[in-house]
C-alpha positions in Angstrom: -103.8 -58.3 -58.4 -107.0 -60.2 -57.2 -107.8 -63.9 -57.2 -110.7 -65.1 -58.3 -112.2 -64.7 -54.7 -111.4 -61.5 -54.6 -110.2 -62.3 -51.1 -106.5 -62.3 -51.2 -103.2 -60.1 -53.2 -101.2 -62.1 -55.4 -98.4 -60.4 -56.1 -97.8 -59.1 -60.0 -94.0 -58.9 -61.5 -92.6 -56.3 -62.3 -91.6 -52.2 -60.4 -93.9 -51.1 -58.0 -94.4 -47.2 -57.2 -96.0 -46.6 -54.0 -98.3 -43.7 -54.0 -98.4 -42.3 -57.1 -100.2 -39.6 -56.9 -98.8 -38.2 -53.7 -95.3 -38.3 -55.6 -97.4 -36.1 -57.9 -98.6 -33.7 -54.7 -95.1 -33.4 -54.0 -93.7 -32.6 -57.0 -96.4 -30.2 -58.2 -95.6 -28.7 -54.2 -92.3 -28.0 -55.2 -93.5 -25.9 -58.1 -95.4 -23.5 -56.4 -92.6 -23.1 -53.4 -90.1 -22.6 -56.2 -92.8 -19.7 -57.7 -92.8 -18.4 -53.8 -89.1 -18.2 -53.6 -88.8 -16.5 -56.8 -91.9 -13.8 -56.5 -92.9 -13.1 -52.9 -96.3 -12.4 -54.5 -97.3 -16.1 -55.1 -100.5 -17.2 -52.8 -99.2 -20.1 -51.6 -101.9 -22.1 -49.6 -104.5 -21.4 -52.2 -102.1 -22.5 -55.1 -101.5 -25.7 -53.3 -105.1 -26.4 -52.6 -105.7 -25.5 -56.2 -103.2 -28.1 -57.4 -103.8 -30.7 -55.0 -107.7 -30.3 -56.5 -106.6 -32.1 -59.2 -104.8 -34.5 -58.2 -107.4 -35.3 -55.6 -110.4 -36.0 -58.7 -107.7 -37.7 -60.5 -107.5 -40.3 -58.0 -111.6 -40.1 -57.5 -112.1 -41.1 -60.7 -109.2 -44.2 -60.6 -110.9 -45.2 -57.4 -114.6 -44.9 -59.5 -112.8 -47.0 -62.4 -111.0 -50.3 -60.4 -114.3 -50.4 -58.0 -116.1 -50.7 -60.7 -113.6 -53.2 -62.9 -113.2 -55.1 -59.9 -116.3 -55.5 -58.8 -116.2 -54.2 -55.5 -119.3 -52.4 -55.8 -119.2 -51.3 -52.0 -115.8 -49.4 -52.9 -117.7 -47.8 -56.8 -120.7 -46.8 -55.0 -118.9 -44.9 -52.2 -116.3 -43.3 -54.3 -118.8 -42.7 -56.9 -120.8 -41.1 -54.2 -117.5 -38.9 -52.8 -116.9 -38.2 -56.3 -120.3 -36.0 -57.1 -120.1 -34.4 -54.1 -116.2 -32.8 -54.9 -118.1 -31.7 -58.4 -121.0 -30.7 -56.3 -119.1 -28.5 -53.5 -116.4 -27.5 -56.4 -119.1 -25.8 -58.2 -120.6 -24.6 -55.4 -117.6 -22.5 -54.5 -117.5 -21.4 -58.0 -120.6 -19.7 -57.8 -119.7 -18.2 -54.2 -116.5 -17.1 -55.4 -118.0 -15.9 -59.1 -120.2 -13.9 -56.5 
C-alpha cells in the first residue's frame, strides 16, 4: 500500500502471493503439456501463446485500473497506451489470419 506521498510501501497485513498471474501462466502451461502428452496432435507453442494472451490483457487491464486508482498517471497512460496497441495488433492478426 501507498502513503499519502505516494513515495514509499507500507506494508498491508495479511498473505502475500507473489506473481499472480505467472502462477496462472504456469498452471494454464501445465494444461496444454498434459493435452501434449496425452494426443501428440496438440500445437503446443501456439496453444501456449494463445493462453498466455490472456493472461497477458488480464494483467494490462489491472495495470490500466491501479494506475489510474493510484494516481500514477505516468504508469495509466503508458499501460493504457500498451493496452490499445495488444487490441490493435490482436485484431490485426485476426484479419491476417481470417485471410
Amino acid at each position: 500500500m501507498l502513503n499519502q506521498g505516494k513515495d514509499r510501501c507500507i506494508p498491508v497485513p495479511g498473505k502475500y502471493l507473489p506473481f499472480p498471474l505467472l502462477i496462472a501462466c504456469g498452471c494454464l502451461s501445465l494444461m496444454v503439456i498434459v493435452s501434449y502428452v496425452r494426443k501428440r496432435e496438440t500445437q503446443v507453442v501456439s496453444n501456449l501463446i494463445a493462453v498466455w494472451s490472456l493472461i497477458e490483457t488480464v494483467g494490462i487491464i489491472v495495470e490500466i485500473i491501479l494506475g489510474y486508482l493510484m494516481g500514477i498517471y505516468s504508469a495509466f497512460g503508458l499501460s493504457l497506451v500498451s493496452g490499445l496497441f495488444l487490441i490493435g495488433c490482436n485484431l490485426f492478426f485476426c484479419i491476417i489470419y481470417d485471410k
